[in-house]
N, C-alpha and C positions, 0 to 999 in steps of 0.2 A: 504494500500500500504506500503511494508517494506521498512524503510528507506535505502535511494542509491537508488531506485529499478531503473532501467530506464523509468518504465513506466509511460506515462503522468498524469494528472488530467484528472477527467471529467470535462465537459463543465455546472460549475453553473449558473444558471441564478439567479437576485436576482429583485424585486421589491419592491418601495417605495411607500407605498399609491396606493396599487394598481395599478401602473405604472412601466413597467420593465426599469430599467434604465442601460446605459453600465457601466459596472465597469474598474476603471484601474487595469490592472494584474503586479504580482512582483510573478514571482518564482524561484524556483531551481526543473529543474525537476524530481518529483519522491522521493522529498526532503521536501520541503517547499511552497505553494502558500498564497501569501496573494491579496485581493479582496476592493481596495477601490472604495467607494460611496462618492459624497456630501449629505448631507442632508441639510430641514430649521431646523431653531431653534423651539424648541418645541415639540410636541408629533410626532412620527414618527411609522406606523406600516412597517413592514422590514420583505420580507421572501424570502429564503435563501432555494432554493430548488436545491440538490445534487442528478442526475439520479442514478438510481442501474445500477448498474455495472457488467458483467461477472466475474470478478474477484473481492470480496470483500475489499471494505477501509478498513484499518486499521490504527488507530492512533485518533486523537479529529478535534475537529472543535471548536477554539475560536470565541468569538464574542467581537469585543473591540469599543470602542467608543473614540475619540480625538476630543477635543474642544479647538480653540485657541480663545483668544482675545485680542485684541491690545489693553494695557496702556497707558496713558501717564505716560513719566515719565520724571525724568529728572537729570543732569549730577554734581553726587559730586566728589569734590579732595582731597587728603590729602598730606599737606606736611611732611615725612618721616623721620627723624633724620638721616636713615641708609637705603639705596639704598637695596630694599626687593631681594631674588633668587626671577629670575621668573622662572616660571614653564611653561609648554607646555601647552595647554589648547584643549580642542574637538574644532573644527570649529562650529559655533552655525549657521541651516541652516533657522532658523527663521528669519523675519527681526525682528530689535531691538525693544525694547517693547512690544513683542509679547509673551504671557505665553500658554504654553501647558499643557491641563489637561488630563491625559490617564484614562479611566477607563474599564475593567474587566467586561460584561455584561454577559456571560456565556459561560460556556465549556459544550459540547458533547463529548462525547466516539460514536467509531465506532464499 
């Protein structure tokens, strides 16, 4: 599918362990779709089947993996000689003590 194009995704379905589970959807149509699962912790078999289509895909299909796990941790201060610039910072959508690890499982071409 060429980027912009209007036309939509096909309808993937994906199963865990042999068990089809619903996915949540995040798209831009014709643009971008992304397809989250929960999984457990541990070996997980995962298949990821895409119908053929009248008009052929065009573009990849990554496969990412996200693992959080909550730390403890806990709160240091420092007192400052000279009041720092503060800067603007990203909103963190985590709760606190919470680390995200991304990883890169594979890329398909279409």
């Amino acid at each position: 599918m060429p980027q912009g194009s209007t036309a939509d995704f096909p309808e993937i379905s994906i199963t865990v362990d042999g068990k089809t589970v619903l996915a949540e959807t995040q798209k831009q149509k014709g643009s971008w779709m992304w397809k989250l699962i929960p999984v457990k912790v541990g070996k997980n078999s995962i298949l990821v089947t895409i119908p053929e289509e009248k008009e052929k895909l065009k573009g990849s299909v990554e496969v990412w993996s996200f693992g959080f796990s909550k730390e403890e941790s806990t709160s240091v201060s420092f007192k400052l000689k000279e009041k720092p610039i503060e800067k603007p910072q990203a909103p963190n959508p985590w709760p606190d003590g919470t680390l995200k690890v991304t990883s890169k499982l594979k890329v398909l071409s279409l």
